[in-house]
VEXBAKOL-723794 format. One record per residue (C-alpha): x, y, z; residue in three letters. Coordinates in steps of 0.05 Angstrom, whole numbers, plus 5000, padded with zeros to 4 digits. Each point is the difference from the previous one (the first is absolute). Layout:
# VEXBAKOL-723794
XYZALA...
END
This chain:
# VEXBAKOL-723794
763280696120UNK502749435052UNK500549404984UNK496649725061UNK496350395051UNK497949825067UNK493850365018UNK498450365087UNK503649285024UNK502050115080UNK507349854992UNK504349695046UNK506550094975UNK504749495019UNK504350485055UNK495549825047UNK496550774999UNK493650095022UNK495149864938UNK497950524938UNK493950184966UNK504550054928UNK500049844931UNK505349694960UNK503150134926UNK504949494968UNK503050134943UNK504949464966UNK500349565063UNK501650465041UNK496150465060UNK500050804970UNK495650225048UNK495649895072UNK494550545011UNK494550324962UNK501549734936UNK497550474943UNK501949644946UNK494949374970UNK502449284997UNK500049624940UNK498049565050UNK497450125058UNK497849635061UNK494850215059UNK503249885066UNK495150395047UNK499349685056UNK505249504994UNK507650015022UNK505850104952UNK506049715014UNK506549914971UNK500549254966UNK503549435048UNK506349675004UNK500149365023UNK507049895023UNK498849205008UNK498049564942UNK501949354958UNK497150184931UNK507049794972UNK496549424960UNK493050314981UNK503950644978UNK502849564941UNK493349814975UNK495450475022UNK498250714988UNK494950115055UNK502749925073UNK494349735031UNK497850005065UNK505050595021UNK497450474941UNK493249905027UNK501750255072UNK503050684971UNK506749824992UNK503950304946UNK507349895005UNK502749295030UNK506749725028UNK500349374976UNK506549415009UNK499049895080UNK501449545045UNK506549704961UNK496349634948UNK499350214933UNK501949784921UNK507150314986UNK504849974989UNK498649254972UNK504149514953UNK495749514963UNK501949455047UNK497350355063UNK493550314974UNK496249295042UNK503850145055UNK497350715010UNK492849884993UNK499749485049UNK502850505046UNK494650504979UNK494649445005UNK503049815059UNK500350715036UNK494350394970UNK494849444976UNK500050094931UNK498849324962UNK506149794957UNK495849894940UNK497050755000UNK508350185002UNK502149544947UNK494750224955UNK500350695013UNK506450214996UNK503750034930UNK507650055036UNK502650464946UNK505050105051UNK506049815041UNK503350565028UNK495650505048UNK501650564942UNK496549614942UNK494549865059UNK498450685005UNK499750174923UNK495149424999UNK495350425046UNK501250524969UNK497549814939UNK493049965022UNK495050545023UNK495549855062UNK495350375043UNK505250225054UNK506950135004UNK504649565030UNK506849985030UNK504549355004UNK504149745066UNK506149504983UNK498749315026UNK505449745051UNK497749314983UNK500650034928UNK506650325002UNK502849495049UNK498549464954UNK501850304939UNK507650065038UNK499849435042UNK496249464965UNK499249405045UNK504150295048UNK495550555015UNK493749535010UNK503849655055UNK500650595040UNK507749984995UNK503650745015UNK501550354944UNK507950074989UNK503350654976UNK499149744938UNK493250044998UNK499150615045UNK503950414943UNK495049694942UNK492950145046UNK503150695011UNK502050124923UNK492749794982UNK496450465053UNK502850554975UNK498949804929UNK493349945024UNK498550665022UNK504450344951UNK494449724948UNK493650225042UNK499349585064UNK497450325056UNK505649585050UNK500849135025UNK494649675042UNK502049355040UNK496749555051UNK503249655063UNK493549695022UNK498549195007UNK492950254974UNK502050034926UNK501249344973UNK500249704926UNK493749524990UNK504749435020UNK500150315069UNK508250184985UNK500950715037UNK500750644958UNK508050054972UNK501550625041UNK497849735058UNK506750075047UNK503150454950UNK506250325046UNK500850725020UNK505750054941UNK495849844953UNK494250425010UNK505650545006UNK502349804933UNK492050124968UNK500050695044UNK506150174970UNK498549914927UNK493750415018UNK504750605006UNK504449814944UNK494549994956UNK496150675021UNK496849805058UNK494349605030UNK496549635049UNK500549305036UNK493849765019UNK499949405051UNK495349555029UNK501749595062UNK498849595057UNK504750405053UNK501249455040UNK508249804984UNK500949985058UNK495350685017UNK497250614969UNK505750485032UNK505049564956UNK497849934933UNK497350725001UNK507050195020UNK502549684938UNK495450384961UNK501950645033UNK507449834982UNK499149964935UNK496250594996UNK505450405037UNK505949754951UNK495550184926UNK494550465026UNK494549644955UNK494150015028UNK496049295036UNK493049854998UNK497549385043UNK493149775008UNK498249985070UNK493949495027UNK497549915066UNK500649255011UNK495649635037UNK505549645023UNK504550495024UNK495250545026UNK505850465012UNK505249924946UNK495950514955UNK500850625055UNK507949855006UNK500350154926UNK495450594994UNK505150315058UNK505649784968UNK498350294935UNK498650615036UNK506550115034UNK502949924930UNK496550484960UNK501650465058UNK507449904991UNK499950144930UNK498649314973UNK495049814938UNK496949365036UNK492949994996UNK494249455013UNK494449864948UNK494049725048UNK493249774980UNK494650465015UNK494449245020UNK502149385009UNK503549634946UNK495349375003UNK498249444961UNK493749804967UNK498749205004UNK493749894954UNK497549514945UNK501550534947UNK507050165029UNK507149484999UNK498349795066UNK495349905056UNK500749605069UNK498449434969UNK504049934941UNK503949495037UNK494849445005UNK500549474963UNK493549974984UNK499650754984UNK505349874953UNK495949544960UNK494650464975UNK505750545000UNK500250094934UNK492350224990UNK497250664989UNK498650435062UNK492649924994UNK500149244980UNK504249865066UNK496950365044UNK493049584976UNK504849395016UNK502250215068UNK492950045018UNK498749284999UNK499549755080UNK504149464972UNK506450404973UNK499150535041UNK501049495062UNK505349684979UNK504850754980UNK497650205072UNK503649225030UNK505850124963UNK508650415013UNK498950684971UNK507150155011UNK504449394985UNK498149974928UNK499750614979UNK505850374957UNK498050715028UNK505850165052UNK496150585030UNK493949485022UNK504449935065UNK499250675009UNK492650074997UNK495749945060UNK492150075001UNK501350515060UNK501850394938UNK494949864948UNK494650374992UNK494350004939UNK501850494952UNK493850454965UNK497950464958UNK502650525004UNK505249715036UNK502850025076UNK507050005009UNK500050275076UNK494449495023UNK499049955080UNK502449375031UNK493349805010UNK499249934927UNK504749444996UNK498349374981UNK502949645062UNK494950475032UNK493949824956UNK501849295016UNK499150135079UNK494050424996UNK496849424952UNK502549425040UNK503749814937UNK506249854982UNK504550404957UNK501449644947UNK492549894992UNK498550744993UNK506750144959UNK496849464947UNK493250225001UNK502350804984UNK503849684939UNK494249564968UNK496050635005UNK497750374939UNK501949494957UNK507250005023UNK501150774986UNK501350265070UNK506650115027UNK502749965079UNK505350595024UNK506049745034UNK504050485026UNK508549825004UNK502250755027UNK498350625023UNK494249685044UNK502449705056UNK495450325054UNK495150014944UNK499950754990UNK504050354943UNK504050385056UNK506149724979UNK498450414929UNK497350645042UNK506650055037UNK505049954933UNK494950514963UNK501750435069UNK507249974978UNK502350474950UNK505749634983UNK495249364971UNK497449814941UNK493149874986UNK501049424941UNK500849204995UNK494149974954UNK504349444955UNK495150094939UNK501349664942UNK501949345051UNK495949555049UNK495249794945UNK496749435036UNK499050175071UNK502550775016UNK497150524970UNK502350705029UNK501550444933UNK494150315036UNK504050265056UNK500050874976UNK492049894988UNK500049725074UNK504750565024UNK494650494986UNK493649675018UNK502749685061UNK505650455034UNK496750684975UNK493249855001UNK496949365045UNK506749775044UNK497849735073UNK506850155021UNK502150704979UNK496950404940UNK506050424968UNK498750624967UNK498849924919UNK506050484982UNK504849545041UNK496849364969UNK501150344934UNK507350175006UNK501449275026UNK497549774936UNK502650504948UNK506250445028UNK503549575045UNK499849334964UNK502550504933UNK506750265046UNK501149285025UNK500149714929UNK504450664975UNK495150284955UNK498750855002UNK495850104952UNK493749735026UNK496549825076UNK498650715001UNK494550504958UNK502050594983UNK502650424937UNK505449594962UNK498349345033UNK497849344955UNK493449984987UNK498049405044UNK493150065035UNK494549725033UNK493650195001UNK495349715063UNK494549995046UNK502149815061UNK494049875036UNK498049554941UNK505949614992UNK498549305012UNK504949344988UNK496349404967UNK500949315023UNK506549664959UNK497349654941UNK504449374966UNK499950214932UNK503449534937UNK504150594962UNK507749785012UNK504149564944UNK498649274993UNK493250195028UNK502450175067UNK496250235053UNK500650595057UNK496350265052UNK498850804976UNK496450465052UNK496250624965UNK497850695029UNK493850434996UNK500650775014UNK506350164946UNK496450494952UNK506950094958UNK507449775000UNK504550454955UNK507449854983UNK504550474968UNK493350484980UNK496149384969UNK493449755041UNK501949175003UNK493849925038UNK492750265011UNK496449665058UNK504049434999UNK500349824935UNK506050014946UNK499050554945UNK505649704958UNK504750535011UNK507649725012UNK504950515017UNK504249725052UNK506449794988UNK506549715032UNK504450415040UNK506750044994UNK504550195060UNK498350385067UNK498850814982UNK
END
């Protein structure tokens, strides 16, 4: 018998090959056969009907905290994902001394929105170095596998101290120590360095992110102890705009030319810069045809925000008055912003000089827009709430305040910051045209109060190969996007793909069923910590390494992920 059979599924194999009518047999984690499958299951599941794909790898997530204290990887395990990078964007936990351990989660609060209480109760820091990091996540079981990036941040301040939070350069000195500890790093299981050079990621104090104008030798110095210690990748994120695109990329190229470890960058479309995004995709593409690992991880919607009672923020968080019944329940304030009284005087008052949210600048009711159930995230411009005011003879703000008091304060509004400019998702339709991009920036595991896009693979398939306005791509392509190509970015062969030999990570779907809820704020983190999770309908099983971890949505106890070590 197999252990796990996978009964007349249509099978879409990861390659991007035309779909199968095929059964599956795994035996001891593994794939031993695709076909007419003779033998019985001890367990079997029913797939007719329903596509089979290979389990996804999210190559873009922050679970470096919620890793340490929790076994299920929610929201990205519910959208079919079954192996996740995590350690982006610079910011991380080690290597830490004692002394630095505040200093580090303000600069994850700071950068990915997760409270500094959840942090400080969460994690147990049996660590210091990145080494002892990794046995720490090693040491417990979870519901997906994971793979750990080396924080620039972390590792600047562990060298640098004080120094290092200033933004000074880093001296030879300290060049030689990053390097030494990179390739410790990998030679103990990480999967390569991330760093950020963008103003975006700031410590809760509004101080800029330590690797902010981090010189060429130094991220030569991390690319180098890459390839001392086995080999890895850099991921970057950036703004591209010291003093141009052309530049910085060229810096990036450089060091690429004198290690040959591989780059991945997250590329948005601005709504700024309209055409910064297209000089990087053609960049990136003149690189990879000269021989050169650089490639872009895009979002497949916009990356937006969602302002609500139940979230961090909303446009009104600002008011002084607002900030007197601020500390209510959703429900309870919303019944208070009713009053003609209070409502009045949050309508007279600056939404914008008192509030501590940086991004409020940034947010325009052009680009609002009600947010539903099931959820919109390409909504016509005529859906905006700048354009409900017009057509009502009301103004904005009126009609932004009554959507929030709604439904006893539960609704949320969409507030697209990329990837919308002309409000279409073209932006996304042209990267997912390039072969060379990355469909990823999901950033699960972070965001908990106002982002919530660990749903991005579920939107992959019900948007882009299923309902897209813009371009409809075929399923297999979809597919690979999700499972192949993210696997070969992060270095990992033994998965992305199904066939004989393969890890036995699945999913099992209807397509023309799958459905994403409307994010929920749900009180599950430490210190009783909340986040905004988004669920899925249509996910009739998730299987990692051979064991179901999910039936229709729901957890079957099972935990066989585990960390990975090193990039094979």
């Amino acid at each position: 018998m197999a252990d796990l059979v996978i009964r007349g599924g249509t099978v879409v194999d990861g390659t991007g090959s035309p779909p199968v009518e095929a059964d599956i047999a795994i035996e001891a984690g593994r794939v031993t056969e695709i076909g007419r499958v003779a033998a019985r299951g001890r367990e079997e599941i029913a797939a007719q009907g329903r596509i089979v794909t290979p389990g996804f790898v999210d190559i873009h997530t922050h679970y470096d905290g919620q890793a340490v204290w929790d076994s299920h990887l929610a929201p990205s395990a519910w959208h079919g994902v079954t192996t996740a990078v995590m350690g982006n964007c610079g910011v991380g936990f080690a290597p830490c001394r004692a002394a630095d351990r505040d200093k580090l989660i303000e600069l994850m609060e700071g950068v990915e929105d997760i409270p500094g209480p959840i942090l400080h109760e969460g994690l147990d820091w049996r660590w210091e170095s990145f080494p002892e990091y990794l046995d720490a996540l090693d040491a417990r079981p979870r519901d997906i596998d994971i793979c750990a990036l080396l924080p620039h941040g972390a590792v600047r301040v562990h060298v640098m101290g004080e120094r290092g939070l200033a933004l000074e350069d880093a001296n030879q000195a300290d060049i030689a120590q990053m390097r030494a500890i990179t390739a410790e790093a990998v030679r103990a299981g990480a999967f390569g360095v991330s760093t950020s050079r963008t103003i975006s990621h700031k410590t809760l104090k509004g101080d800029p992110t330590p690797t902010l104008r981090a010189q060429e030798e130094e991220l030569r110095g991390l690319a180098h102890g890459l390839r001392e210690g086995g080999g890895g990748l850099l991921e970057l994120v950036s703004d591209w705009n010291t003093p141009d695109p052309a530049t910085e990329f060229g810096m990036v190229r450089r060091v690429v030319e004198a290690t040959g470890q591989p780059v991945l960058f997250s590329l948005t479309a601005r709504h700024d810069r309209t055409q910064a995004w297209k000089e990087l995709l053609g960049l990136s593409d003149k690189a990879a045809a000269d021989g050169l690992p650089i490639r872009p991880v895009f979002p497949p919607r916009p990356i937006g925000i969602l302002l609500g009672l139940n979230g961090s923020q909303n446009p009104f968080s600002g008011c002084a008055s607002y900030k007197e019944i601020a500390h209510l329940p959703a429900a309870a304030r919303a019944e208070a912003m009713r009053d003609p009284s209070l409502r009045a005087r949050i309508l007279s008052e600056d939404r914008v000089s008192g509030s501590s949210f940086p991004l409020i600048t940034r947010l325009s009711f052009e680009r609002m827009f009600p947010f539903g159930d099931p959820p919109d995230y390409a909504p016509p411009k005529e859906a905006s709430i700048a354009a409900i005011a017009g057509r009502e003879g009301r103004s904005a703000e009126e009609v932004a305040y009554d959507l929030l008091t709604a439904a006893d304060g539960g609704g949320f509004i969409f507030a697209p910051l990329t990837n919308f400019h002309d409000y279409t998702l073209s932006a996304s339709a042209e990267c997912l045209r390039h072969p060379n991009a990355i469909a990823g920036l999901s950033d699960g595991g972070a965001h908990v109060g106002f982002i919530s896009d660990g749903s991005f693979p579920t939107f992959l398939l019900t948007y882009w190969a299923r309902d897209a306005k813009e371009q409809v791509f075929a399923l297999p392509e979809i597919v690979r996007r999700l499972t192949s190509d993210t696997a070969r970015a992060a270095g990992l062969s033994d998965r992305g793909v199904l066939k004989p030999g393969m890890k036995a990570d699945l999913n099992v779907f209807d397509l023309e069923a799958l459905t994403l809820e409307a994010p929920r704020m749900i009180a599950d983190l430490p210190a009783g910590g909340r986040r905004l999770l988004q669920k899925a309908r249509g996910y009739a099983a998730t299987v990692v390494a051979g064991q179901v971890t999910y039936r229709d949505g729901e957890a079957t106890g099972a935990l066989p992920g585990r960390l990975l070590r090193g990039r094979r």
